[in-house]
C-alpha positions in Angstrom: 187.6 55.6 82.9 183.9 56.9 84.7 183.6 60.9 83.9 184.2 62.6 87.2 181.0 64.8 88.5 181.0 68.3 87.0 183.1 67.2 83.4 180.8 67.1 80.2 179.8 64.4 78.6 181.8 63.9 75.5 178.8 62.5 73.8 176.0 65.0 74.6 178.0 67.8 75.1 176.3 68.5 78.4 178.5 69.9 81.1 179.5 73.0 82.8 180.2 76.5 80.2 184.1 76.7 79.4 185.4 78.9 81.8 185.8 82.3 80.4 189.5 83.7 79.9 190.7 80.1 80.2 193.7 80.4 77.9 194.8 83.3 80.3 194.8 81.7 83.2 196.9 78.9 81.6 199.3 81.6 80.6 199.6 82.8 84.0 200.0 79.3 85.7 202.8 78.2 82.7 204.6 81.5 83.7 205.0 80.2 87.3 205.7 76.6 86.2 208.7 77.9 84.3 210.0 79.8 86.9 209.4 76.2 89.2 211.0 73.9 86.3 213.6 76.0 85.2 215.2 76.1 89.0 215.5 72.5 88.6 218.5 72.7 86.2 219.4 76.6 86.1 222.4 75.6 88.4 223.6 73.2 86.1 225.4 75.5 84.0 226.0 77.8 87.2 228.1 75.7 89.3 231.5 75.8 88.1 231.0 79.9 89.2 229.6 78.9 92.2 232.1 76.0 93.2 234.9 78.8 92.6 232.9 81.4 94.8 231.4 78.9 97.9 233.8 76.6 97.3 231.6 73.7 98.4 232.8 69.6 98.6 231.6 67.1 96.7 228.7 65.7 98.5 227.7 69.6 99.1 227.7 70.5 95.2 225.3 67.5 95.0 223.1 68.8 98.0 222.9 72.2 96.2 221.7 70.6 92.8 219.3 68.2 94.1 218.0 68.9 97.7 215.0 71.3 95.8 213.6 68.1 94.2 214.1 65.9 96.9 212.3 68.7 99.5 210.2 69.2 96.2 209.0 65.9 96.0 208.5 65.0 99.5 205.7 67.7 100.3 203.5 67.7 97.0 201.3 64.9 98.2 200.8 66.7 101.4 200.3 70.2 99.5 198.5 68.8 96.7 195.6 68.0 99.6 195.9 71.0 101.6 194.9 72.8 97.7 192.1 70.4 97.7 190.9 71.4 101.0 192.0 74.8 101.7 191.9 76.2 98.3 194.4 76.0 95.0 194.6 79.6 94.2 195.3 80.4 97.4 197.8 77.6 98.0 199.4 78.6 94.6 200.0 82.5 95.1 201.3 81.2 99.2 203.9 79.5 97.4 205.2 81.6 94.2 205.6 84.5 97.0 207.3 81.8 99.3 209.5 81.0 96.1 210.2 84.9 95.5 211.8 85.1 99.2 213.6 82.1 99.1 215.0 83.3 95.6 216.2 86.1 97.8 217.6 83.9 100.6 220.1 81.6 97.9 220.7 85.1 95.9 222.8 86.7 98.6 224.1 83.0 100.0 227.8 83.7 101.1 228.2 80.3 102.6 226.8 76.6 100.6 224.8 76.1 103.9 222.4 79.5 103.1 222.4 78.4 99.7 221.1 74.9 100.4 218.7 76.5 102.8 217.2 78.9 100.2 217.5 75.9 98.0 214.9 74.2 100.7 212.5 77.1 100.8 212.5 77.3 97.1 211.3 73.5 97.1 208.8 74.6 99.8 207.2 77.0 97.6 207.5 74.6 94.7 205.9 72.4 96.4 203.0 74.6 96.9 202.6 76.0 93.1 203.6 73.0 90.8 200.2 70.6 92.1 198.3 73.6 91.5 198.9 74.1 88.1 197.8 70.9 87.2 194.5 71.0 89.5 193.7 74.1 88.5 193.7 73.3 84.8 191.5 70.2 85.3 188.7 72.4 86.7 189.2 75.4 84.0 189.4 73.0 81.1 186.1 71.1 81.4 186.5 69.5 78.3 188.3 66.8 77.9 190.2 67.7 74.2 190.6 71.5 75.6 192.0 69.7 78.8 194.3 67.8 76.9 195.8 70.8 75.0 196.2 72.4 78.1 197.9 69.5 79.4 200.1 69.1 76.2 201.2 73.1 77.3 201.3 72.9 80.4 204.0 69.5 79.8 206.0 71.5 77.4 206.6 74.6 79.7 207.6 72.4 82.6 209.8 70.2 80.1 211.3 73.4 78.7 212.2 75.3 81.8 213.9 72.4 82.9 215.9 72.3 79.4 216.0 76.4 78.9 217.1 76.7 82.3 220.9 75.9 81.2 221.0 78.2 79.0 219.3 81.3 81.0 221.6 80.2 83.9 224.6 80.5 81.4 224.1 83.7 79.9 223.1 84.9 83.3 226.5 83.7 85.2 228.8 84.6 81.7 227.2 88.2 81.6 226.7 89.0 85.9 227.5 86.3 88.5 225.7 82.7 89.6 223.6 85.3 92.1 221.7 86.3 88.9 220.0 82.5 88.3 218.1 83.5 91.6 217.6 87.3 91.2 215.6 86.2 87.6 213.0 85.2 89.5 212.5 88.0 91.5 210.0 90.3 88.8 208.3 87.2 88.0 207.0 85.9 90.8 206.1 90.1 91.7 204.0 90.5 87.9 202.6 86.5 88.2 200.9 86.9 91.4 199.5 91.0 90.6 198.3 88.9 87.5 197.1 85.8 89.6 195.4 87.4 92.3 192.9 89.0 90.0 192.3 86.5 87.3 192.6 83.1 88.8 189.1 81.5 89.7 189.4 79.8 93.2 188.6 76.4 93.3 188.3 73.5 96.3 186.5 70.2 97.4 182.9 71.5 97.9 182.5 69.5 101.4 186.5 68.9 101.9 187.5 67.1 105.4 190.3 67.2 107.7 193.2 67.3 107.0 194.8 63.5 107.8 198.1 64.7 109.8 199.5 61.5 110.4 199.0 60.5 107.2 200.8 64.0 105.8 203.8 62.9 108.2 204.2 59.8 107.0 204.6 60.6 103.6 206.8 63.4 103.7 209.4 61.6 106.4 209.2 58.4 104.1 209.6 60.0 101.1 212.8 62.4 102.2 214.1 59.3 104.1 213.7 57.0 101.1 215.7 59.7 99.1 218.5 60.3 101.8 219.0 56.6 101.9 218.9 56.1 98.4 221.1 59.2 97.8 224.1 57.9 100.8 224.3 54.1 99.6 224.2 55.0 96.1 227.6 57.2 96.5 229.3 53.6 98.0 230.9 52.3 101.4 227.4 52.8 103.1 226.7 53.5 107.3 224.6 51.6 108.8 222.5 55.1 109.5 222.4 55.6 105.7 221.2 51.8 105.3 218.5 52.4 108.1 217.4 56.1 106.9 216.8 53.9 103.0 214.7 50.9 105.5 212.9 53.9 107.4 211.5 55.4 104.2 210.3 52.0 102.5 208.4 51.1 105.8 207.0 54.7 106.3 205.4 54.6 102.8 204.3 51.2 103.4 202.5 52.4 106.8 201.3 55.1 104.6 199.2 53.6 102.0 197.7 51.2 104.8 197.0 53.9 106.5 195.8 55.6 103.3 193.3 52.6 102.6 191.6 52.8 106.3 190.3 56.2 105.2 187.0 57.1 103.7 188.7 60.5 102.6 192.5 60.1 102.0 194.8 62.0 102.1 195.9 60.2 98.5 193.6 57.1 97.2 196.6 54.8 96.5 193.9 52.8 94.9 194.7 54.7 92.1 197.7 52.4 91.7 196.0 49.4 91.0 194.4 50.5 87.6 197.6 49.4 85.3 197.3 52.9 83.2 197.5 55.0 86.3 200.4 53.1 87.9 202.4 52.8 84.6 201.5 56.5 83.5 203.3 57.2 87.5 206.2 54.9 87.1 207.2 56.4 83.4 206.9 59.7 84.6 209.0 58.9 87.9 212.0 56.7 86.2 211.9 58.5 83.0 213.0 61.9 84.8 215.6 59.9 86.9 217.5 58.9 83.9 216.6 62.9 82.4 217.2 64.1 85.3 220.4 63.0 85.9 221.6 63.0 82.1 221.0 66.9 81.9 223.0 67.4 85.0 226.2 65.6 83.6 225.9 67.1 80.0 226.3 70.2 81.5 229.0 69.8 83.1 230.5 67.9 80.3 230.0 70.7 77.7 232.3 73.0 80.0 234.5 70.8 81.6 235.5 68.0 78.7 234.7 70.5 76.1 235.5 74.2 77.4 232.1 75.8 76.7 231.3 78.8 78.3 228.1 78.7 80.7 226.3 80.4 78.0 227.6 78.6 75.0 226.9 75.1 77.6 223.7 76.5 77.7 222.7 77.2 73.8 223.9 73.6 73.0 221.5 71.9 75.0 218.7 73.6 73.0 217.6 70.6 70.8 216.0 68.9 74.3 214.1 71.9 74.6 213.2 72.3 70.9 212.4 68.9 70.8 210.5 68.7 74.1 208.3 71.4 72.7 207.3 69.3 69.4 206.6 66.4 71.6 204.5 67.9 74.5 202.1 69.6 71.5 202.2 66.7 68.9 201.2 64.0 71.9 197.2 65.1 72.4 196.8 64.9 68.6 198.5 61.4 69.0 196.8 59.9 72.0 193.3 61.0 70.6 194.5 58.9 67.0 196.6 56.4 68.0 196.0 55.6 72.0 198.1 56.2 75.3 200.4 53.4 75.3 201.8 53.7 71.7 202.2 57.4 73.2 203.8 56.2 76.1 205.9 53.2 74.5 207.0 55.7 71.3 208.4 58.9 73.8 209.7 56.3 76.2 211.3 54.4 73.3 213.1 57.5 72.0 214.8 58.1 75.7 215.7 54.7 75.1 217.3 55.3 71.7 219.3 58.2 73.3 220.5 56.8 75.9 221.8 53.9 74.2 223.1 56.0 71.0 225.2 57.9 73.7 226.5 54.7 75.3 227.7 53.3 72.3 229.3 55.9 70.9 232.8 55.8 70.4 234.7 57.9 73.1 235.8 61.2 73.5 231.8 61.8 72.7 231.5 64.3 70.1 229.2 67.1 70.5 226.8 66.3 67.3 226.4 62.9 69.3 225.5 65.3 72.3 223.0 66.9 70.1 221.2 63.7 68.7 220.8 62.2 72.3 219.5 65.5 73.7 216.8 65.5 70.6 216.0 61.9 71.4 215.2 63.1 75.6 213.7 65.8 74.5 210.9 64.2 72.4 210.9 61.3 74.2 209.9 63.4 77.1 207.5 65.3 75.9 205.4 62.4 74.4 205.6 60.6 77.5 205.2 62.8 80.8 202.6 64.7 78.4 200.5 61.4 77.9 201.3 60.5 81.5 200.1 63.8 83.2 196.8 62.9 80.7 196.3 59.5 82.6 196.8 60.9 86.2 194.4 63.8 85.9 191.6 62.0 83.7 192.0 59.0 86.8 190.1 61.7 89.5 187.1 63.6 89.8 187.3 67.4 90.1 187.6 67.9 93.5 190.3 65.5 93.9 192.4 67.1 91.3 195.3 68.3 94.1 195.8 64.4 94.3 196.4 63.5 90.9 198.5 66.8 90.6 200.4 65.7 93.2 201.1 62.2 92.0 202.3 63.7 88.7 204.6 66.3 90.3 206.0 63.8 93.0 206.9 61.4 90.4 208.4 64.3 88.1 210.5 65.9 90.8 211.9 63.2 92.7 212.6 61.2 89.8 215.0 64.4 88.9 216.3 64.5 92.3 216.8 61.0 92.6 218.2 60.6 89.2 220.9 63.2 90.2 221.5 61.5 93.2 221.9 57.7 92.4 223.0 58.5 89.2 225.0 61.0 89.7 226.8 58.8 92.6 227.3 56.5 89.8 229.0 58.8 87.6 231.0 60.0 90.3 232.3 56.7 91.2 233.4 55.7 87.9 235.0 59.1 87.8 236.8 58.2 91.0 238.3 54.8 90.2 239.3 56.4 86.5 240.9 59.3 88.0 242.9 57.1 90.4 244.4 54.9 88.0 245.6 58.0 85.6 246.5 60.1 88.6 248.8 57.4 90.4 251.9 58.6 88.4 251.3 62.3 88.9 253.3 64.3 91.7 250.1 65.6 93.5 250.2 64.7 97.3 247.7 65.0 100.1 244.2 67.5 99.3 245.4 68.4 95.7 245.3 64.3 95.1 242.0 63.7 97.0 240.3 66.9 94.9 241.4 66.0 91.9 239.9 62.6 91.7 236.6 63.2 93.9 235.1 65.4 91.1 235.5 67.0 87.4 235.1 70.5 88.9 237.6 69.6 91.3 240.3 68.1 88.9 239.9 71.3 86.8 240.0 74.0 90.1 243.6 71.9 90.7 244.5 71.9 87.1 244.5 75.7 87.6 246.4 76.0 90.5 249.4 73.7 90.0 249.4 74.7 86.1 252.0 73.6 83.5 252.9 69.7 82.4 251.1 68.8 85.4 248.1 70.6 85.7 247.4 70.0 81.7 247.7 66.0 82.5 244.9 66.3 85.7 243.3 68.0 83.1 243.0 65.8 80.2 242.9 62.6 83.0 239.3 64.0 84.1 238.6 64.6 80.9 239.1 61.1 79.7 237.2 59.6 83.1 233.9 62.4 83.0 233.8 60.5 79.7 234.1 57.5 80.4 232.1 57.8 83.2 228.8 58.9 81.1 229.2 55.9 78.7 228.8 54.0 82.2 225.9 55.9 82.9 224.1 56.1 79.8 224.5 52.0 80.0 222.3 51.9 83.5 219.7 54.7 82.1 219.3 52.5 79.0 218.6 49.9 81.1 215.9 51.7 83.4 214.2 53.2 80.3 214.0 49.9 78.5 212.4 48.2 81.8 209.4 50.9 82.4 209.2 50.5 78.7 207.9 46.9 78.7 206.5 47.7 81.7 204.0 50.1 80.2 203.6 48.1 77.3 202.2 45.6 79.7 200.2 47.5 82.3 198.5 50.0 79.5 195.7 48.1 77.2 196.1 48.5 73.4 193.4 51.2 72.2 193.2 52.7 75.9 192.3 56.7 75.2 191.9 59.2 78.3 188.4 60.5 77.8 187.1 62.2 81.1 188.1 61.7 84.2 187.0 60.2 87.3 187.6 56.5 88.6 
């Protein structure tokens, strides 16, 4: 890839100075991009407590857990160019104070309707910080190894808040209430942007154009309608409104990136997609989160449910993804410089692959030290991949452009957790179903008892509770037995998707391909 103007030239060493108190900076934009991450997952733990408190249905439990990726995902091409333009410091302090209020807003939710609201405010504020961070750190670092370490940090924050956000959640819920995963935030985001305001350099396009409008409305309307559409037909016995809202998003992106290529300053160069690195760095990023994404989501709820943990005993078990994540983030700019981005790519994605497919194989009930291996497996198969991946995105732009790789990066990382949840969580949930049908036919529940109990695990186990004795032990161990069976299923189709952007990558990266400076 052609340096971008303004990065040094590996060979001479020519270039802007480092910037002074760069490590700082990083410090303060990883402290924002936990906070961002970890409210990707933190409910995952939390929503037993909060399905006895609000009380919400099946379809609203899934709103609450992934409408903050979905909104997420759906504005950080628009806010990744409004940083461009307008400037990324600014744009990123907007947002954490944006996510401070919203934290607020779900904190002191009495109804699931609040709560998804502040859920959609938080994902407005995300939106604004997480392309950001990655822009701002590819004009701090102007070297291309420093870059790369920052990168590799900057991966295993965003990979760990997502993991550690389980366990905060569960110690937080176990020790004060589901109100406290939101509180948390609160101090944060106050020290972060004290911190920010002062230290953070401001950065934008030196001659930046309009805004393109049309082109911002297309892509955030495709991409939430493409998710809504996806999200309804995936959970079966589709509308015709659900069908259309899925054919509305496809042709809306489509009118997008023609409109996109008609531009002399878009809004986001899809061009970018046809170099084979770039587009295979953005697909393993975007499908390797959707299987994550979604696995995360159900071991959570397995840990409690199948297995009785408490939210913060749930929580400590699924620290070997973290642990994990962390070794693979900081190991993978040390590997790409020796050994090249696709064996990166194809080794992390490989190791999702192994996990998924250890879990789908094993015998059931799943043990938990099966649990563990397969959350070791995601873990470092994540970190060497969306490390290597965020590497490919932000060498593939100049300087100035840097709010559009961030944003390709981020929208494939977040709506690839919110769509994982979403189709495969509808997956899950309809294996569940059909399982819980055929064990629940003999049992003397009638009427809404009968229709909770099968439509969810969290369900099953709120009417467990209330009808109690011989019966209530038999819904019990019946949802047991078809959550489990119901991950195998799962695991199955993630193996699957893994193992495709796999040979995918394999094909679109060339052997020896190194990210060096950035630029296209």
């Amino acid at each position: 890839m052609a340096r971008a103007s303004g990065d040094p030239d590996p060979a001479s060493g020519s270039g802007p100075a480092p910037a002074p108190g760069r490590w700082a900076m990083l410090a303060v934009l990883c402290a924002s991009l936990l906070l961002v991450a970890m409210d990707a997952t933190i409910l995952n733990v939390a929503l037993p407590s909060l399905i006895d408190d609000l009380r919400p249905g099946p379809l609203e439990q899934l709103w609450i857990i992934d409408i903050y990726g979905l909104i997420l995902g759906g504005l950080l091409v628009t806010t990744g160019a409004i940083g461009d333009r307008w400037g990324r410091k600014r744009l990123f302090l907007l947002g954490f104070v944006l996510f401070g209020v919203a934290s607020v807003l779900a904190a002191t939710a009495h109804s699931s309707f609040q709560l998804i609201g502040g859920r959609v405010l938080l994902g407005l504020g995300g939106a604004m910080v997480m392309p950001s961070t990655l822009s701002l750190i590819r004009n701090i670092f102007t070297d291309a190894r420093e870059r790369a370490l920052a990168i590799g940090v900057w991966a295993a924050v965003a990979g760990a808040g997502a993991c550690v956000g389980p366990l905060v959640g569960g110690f937080l819920v176990e020790h004060f209430e589901w109100q406290a995963a939101f509180w948390v935030n609160v101090p944060v985001v106050v020290v972060t942007v004290a911190v920010g305001v002062r230290l953070l350099p401001e950065y934008r396009a030196p001659h930046p154009a309009g805004l393109d409008w049309p082109g911002a409305g297309l892509s955030i309307v495709g991409i939430v309608a493409l998710a809504w559409g996806i999200k309804h037909v995936a959970k079966g016995s589709p509308n015709p409104s659900d069908v259309g809202a899925l054919v509305l998003g496809v042709a809306l992106l489509a009118l997008f990136a023609w409109h996109q290529l008609r531009l002399e300053d878009p809004l986001l160069d899809v061009r970018l997609f046809r170099e084979g690195p770039f587009l295979a760095a953005a697909l393993a990023t975007l499908l390797a989160m959707l299987a994550i994404g979604a696995a995360l989501f159900l071991i959570s709820l397995w840990l409690q449910y199948v297995h009785g943990y408490s939210p913060s005993e749930a929580g400590l078990r699924t620290l070997p993804s973290a642990l994990a994540m962390l070794a693979g983030s900081l190991s993978s700019p040390w590997l790409m410089h020796h050994a090249g981005v696709r064996a990166v790519l194809a080794t992390g994605l490989g190791a999702l692959a192994a996990g998924f497919l250890l879990l789908a194989l094993a015998p059931e009930p799943t043990t938990y030290p099966v649990v563990a291996v397969v959350l070791a497996g995601l873990g470092l198969g994540d970190g060497l991949a969306i490390t290597a991946s965020a590497s490919v995105l932000v060498s593939a732009v100049p300087a100035e452009r840097a709010g559009q790789a961030g944003a390709v990066s981020e929208t494939a990382y977040e709506l690839g957790v919110g769509l994982g949840v979403a189709l495969l969580g509808s997956i899950h949930g309809a294996v569940f179903s059909d399982r819980m049908t055929d064990r629940t036919a003999d049992l003397p529940l009638r009427g809404h008892d009968l229709d909770t109990a099968r439509g969810s695990v969290g369900g099953a186990a709120h009417v467990a509770r209330q009808v109690g004795g011989e019966t209530g032990r038999r819904v019990l161990t019946a949802a047991r037995s078809a959550f489990d069976h119901a991950l195998t299923t799962t695991a199955y189709v993630s193996a699957g998707i893994i193992v495709a952007v796999t040979l995918l990558t394999v094909f679109m990266v060339p052997r020896g391909f190194k990210v060096t400076g950035g630029g296209h």
